[in-house]
C-alpha positions in Angstrom: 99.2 74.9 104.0 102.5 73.8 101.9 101.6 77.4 100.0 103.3 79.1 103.1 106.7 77.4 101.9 106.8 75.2 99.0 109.2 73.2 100.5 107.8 72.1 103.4 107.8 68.4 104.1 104.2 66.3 105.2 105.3 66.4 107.9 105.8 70.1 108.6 102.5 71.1 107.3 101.1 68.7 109.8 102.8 70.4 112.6 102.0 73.9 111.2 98.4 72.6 111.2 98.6 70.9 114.7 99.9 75.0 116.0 97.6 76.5 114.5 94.8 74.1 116.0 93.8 73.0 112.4 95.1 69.6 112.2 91.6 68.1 113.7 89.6 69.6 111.3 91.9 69.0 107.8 92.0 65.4 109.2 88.1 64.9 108.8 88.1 66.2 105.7 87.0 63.8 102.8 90.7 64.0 101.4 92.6 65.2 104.6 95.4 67.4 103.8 95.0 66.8 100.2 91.5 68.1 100.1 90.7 71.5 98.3 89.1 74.0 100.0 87.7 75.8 96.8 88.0 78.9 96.0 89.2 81.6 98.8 88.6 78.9 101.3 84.7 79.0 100.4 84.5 74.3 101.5 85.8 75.9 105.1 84.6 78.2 107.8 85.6 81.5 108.5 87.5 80.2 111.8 89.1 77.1 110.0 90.2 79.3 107.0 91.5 81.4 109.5 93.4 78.9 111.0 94.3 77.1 107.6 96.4 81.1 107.5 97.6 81.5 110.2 99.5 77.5 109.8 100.6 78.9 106.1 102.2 81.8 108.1 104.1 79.9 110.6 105.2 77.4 107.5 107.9 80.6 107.0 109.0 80.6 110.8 108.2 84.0 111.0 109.7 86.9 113.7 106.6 89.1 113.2 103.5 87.7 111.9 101.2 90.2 110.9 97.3 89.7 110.9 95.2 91.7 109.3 91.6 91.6 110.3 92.2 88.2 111.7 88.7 88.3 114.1 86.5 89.9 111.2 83.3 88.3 109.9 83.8 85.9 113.0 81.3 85.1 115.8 82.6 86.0 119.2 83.5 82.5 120.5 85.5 81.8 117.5 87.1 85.5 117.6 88.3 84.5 121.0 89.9 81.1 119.8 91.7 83.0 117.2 93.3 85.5 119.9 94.3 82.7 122.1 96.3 81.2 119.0 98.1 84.2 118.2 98.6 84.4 121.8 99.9 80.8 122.2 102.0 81.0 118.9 103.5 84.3 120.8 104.4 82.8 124.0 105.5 79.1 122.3 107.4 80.0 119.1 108.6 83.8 120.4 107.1 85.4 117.5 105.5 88.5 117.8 102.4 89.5 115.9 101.3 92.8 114.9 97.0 92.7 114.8 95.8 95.1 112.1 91.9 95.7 113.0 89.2 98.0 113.7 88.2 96.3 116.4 89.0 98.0 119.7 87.4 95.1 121.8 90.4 93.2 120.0 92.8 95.3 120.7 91.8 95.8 124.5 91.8 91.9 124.9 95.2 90.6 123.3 97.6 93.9 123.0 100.2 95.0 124.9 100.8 98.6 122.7 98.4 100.1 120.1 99.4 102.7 117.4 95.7 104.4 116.3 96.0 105.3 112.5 93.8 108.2 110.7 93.8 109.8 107.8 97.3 107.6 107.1 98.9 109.0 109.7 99.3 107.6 113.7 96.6 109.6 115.5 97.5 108.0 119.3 100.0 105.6 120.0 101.2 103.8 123.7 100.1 101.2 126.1 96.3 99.6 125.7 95.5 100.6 128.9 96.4 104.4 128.6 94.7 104.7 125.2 91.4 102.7 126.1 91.1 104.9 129.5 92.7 108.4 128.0 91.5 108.3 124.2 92.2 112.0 122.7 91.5 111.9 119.4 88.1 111.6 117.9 88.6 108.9 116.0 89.7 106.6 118.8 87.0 108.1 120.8 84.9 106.8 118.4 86.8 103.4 118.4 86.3 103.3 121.8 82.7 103.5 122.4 82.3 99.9 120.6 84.1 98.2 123.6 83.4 98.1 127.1 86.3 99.7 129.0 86.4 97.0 132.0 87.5 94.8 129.6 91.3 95.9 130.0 91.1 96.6 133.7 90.8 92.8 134.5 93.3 91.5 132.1 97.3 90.1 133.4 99.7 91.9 130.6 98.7 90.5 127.6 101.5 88.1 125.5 100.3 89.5 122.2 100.3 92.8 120.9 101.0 95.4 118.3 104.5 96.7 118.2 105.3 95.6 120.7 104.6 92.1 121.1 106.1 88.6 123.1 108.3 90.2 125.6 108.8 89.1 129.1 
Protein backbone atom coordinates (compact mmCIF):
# COMPACT_ATOMS: atom_id res chain seq x y z
CA UNK A 1 0.00 0.00 0.00
CA UNK A 2 2.95 2.47 1.16
CA UNK A 3 3.80 2.28 -2.98
CA UNK A 4 0.82 4.82 -3.35
CA UNK A 5 3.14 7.39 -1.38
CA UNK A 6 6.42 6.51 -0.06
CA UNK A 7 5.98 8.50 2.70
CA UNK A 8 3.14 7.32 4.26
CA UNK A 9 3.26 6.52 7.93
CA UNK A 10 1.95 2.73 9.45
CA UNK A 11 -0.45 4.22 10.30
CA UNK A 12 -1.78 5.79 7.12
CA UNK A 13 -1.52 2.70 5.12
CA UNK A 14 -3.73 1.18 7.77
CA UNK A 15 -6.32 3.69 7.28
CA UNK A 16 -6.03 3.58 3.51
CA UNK A 17 -6.48 -0.18 3.97
CA UNK A 18 -9.43 0.18 6.53
CA UNK A 19 -11.22 2.70 3.34
CA UNK A 20 -10.73 0.62 1.06
CA UNK A 21 -12.18 -2.41 3.08
CA UNK A 22 -8.78 -4.22 2.96
CA UNK A 23 -7.58 -3.94 6.35
CA UNK A 24 -9.40 -7.34 7.41
CA UNK A 25 -7.91 -9.29 4.94
CA UNK A 26 -3.95 -7.85 5.02
CA UNK A 27 -4.42 -8.40 8.86
CA UNK A 28 -4.79 -12.33 8.43
CA UNK A 29 -2.22 -12.56 6.34
CA UNK A 30 0.80 -14.67 7.60
CA UNK A 31 3.00 -11.34 7.76
CA UNK A 32 0.08 -8.63 7.89
CA UNK A 33 0.95 -5.55 6.20
CA UNK A 34 4.50 -6.72 5.70
CA UNK A 35 3.42 -9.76 3.71
CA UNK A 36 4.26 -9.87 -0.14
CA UNK A 37 1.68 -10.55 -2.33
CA UNK A 38 4.01 -11.94 -5.24
CA UNK A 39 4.16 -10.98 -8.28
CA UNK A 40 1.17 -8.69 -9.82
CA UNK A 41 -0.79 -9.50 -6.66
CA UNK A 42 -0.82 -13.37 -7.81
CA UNK A 43 -0.82 -14.55 -3.20
CA UNK A 44 -4.35 -12.28 -3.44
CA UNK A 45 -7.64 -12.43 -5.08
CA UNK A 46 -8.87 -10.47 -7.75
CA UNK A 47 -11.29 -8.46 -5.29
CA UNK A 48 -8.46 -8.02 -2.58
CA UNK A 49 -5.88 -6.89 -5.16
CA UNK A 50 -8.42 -4.77 -6.28
CA UNK A 51 -8.81 -3.33 -3.03
CA UNK A 52 -5.00 -3.48 -2.17
CA UNK A 53 -5.40 -0.47 -5.45
CA UNK A 54 -7.71 1.20 -4.83
CA UNK A 55 -6.02 1.87 -0.78
CA UNK A 56 -2.63 2.70 -2.94
CA UNK A 57 -4.79 5.36 -4.70
CA UNK A 58 -6.31 7.11 -1.91
CA UNK A 59 -2.51 6.94 -0.15
CA UNK A 60 -2.12 10.29 -2.72
CA UNK A 61 -5.52 11.95 -1.51
CA UNK A 62 -6.63 12.12 -4.81
CA UNK A 63 -9.51 14.69 -6.46
CA UNK A 64 -10.25 12.21 -9.35
CA UNK A 65 -9.43 8.68 -9.05
CA UNK A 66 -9.53 7.02 -12.07
CA UNK A 67 -10.31 3.15 -12.47
CA UNK A 68 -9.71 1.45 -15.17
CA UNK A 69 -11.45 -1.83 -15.60
CA UNK A 70 -11.92 -1.91 -11.87
CA UNK A 71 -14.92 -4.88 -12.00
CA UNK A 72 -13.08 -6.99 -14.76
CA UNK A 73 -12.25 -10.69 -14.33
CA UNK A 74 -14.47 -10.32 -11.07
CA UNK A 75 -17.55 -12.43 -10.06
CA UNK A 76 -20.70 -10.41 -9.71
CA UNK A 77 -20.91 -10.22 -5.93
CA UNK A 78 -17.44 -9.03 -5.64
CA UNK A 79 -18.06 -6.52 -8.72
CA UNK A 80 -20.79 -5.09 -6.70
CA UNK A 81 -18.55 -4.64 -3.50
CA UNK A 82 -16.07 -2.82 -5.54
CA UNK A 83 -18.79 -0.20 -6.87
CA UNK A 84 -20.03 0.40 -3.40
CA UNK A 85 -16.29 1.31 -2.43
CA UNK A 86 -15.80 3.73 -5.09
CA UNK A 87 -19.11 4.86 -4.23
CA UNK A 88 -18.47 5.21 -0.43
CA UNK A 89 -14.88 6.77 -1.11
CA UNK A 90 -17.08 9.28 -3.41
CA UNK A 91 -19.58 10.29 -0.88
CA UNK A 92 -16.92 10.11 2.32
CA UNK A 93 -13.62 11.66 0.98
CA UNK A 94 -15.43 13.94 -2.00
CA UNK A 95 -13.36 12.44 -4.62
CA UNK A 96 -14.73 11.76 -7.70
CA UNK A 97 -13.87 8.75 -9.81
CA UNK A 98 -13.85 8.45 -13.42
CA UNK A 99 -14.72 4.33 -14.29
CA UNK A 100 -12.99 3.29 -17.55
CA UNK A 101 -14.90 -0.09 -18.61
CA UNK A 102 -16.62 -1.90 -21.16
CA UNK A 103 -19.02 -2.91 -19.05
CA UNK A 104 -22.43 -1.12 -19.57
CA UNK A 105 -24.07 -3.06 -16.58
CA UNK A 106 -21.29 -1.02 -14.67
CA UNK A 107 -21.92 1.97 -15.97
CA UNK A 108 -25.82 1.80 -15.55
CA UNK A 109 -25.31 0.82 -11.80
CA UNK A 110 -22.75 3.48 -10.30
CA UNK A 111 -22.63 6.57 -13.07
CA UNK A 112 -24.09 9.64 -13.05
CA UNK A 113 -22.69 10.72 -16.86
CA UNK A 114 -21.13 8.41 -19.52
CA UNK A 115 -18.96 9.57 -22.50
CA UNK A 116 -19.03 6.31 -25.09
CA UNK A 117 -15.64 6.17 -26.90
CA UNK A 118 -15.02 4.52 -30.63
CA UNK A 119 -12.68 4.46 -32.91
CA UNK A 120 -10.74 7.13 -30.29
CA UNK A 121 -13.11 9.50 -30.55
CA UNK A 122 -16.50 10.19 -28.05
CA UNK A 123 -19.31 8.41 -30.01
CA UNK A 124 -22.30 9.42 -27.31
CA UNK A 125 -21.88 11.38 -24.30
CA UNK A 126 -24.67 12.69 -21.41
CA UNK A 127 -26.67 11.31 -18.57
CA UNK A 128 -26.77 7.20 -17.97
CA UNK A 129 -30.20 7.26 -18.20
CA UNK A 130 -30.56 9.05 -21.59
CA UNK A 131 -27.82 6.96 -23.23
CA UNK A 132 -29.01 3.44 -21.73
CA UNK A 133 -32.69 4.29 -22.93
CA UNK A 134 -31.74 6.43 -26.34
CA UNK A 135 -28.42 4.67 -27.47
CA UNK A 136 -27.61 6.06 -31.26
CA UNK A 137 -24.66 4.78 -32.20
CA UNK A 138 -23.93 1.18 -33.05
CA UNK A 139 -21.37 0.70 -30.86
CA UNK A 140 -23.33 1.62 -27.76
CA UNK A 141 -26.14 -0.28 -29.20
CA UNK A 142 -24.10 -2.97 -29.06
CA UNK A 143 -22.84 -2.03 -25.50
CA UNK A 144 -26.21 -2.00 -24.52
CA UNK A 145 -27.56 -5.27 -25.29
CA UNK A 146 -25.18 -6.92 -22.46
CA UNK A 147 -27.28 -5.11 -19.71
CA UNK A 148 -30.69 -5.18 -18.85
CA UNK A 149 -32.23 -1.73 -19.20
CA UNK A 150 -34.45 -1.81 -15.85
CA UNK A 151 -31.36 -1.71 -14.20
CA UNK A 152 -31.19 2.27 -14.29
CA UNK A 153 -34.88 2.79 -13.98
CA UNK A 154 -34.87 1.76 -10.25
CA UNK A 155 -31.76 3.37 -9.20
CA UNK A 156 -31.75 6.98 -6.69
CA UNK A 157 -28.90 9.25 -8.68
CA UNK A 158 -26.01 7.50 -8.40
CA UNK A 159 -22.78 9.17 -6.08
CA UNK A 160 -20.28 7.82 -8.59
CA UNK A 161 -19.85 8.50 -12.03
CA UNK A 162 -17.78 9.39 -15.03
CA UNK A 163 -17.12 13.04 -15.55
CA UNK A 164 -19.12 13.93 -13.61
CA UNK A 165 -18.88 12.48 -10.42
CA UNK A 166 -19.67 13.25 -6.27
CA UNK A 167 -21.83 16.25 -6.63
CA UNK A 168 -24.81 16.96 -4.54
Amino acid sequence: IRAGCREATNDQCIQAAKAAGAHTFISQLPKGYETQVGELGSQVSGGQRQRIMIAMALMCRPDLLIADEPTTALDVSIQAQIISLLKKVCKDRGAAVMLITHDMGVIAEACDRVAVMYAGRIAEIGPVRNVVKQASHPYTVGLMGSILVTAVEHKERPTVGLLNIGEE
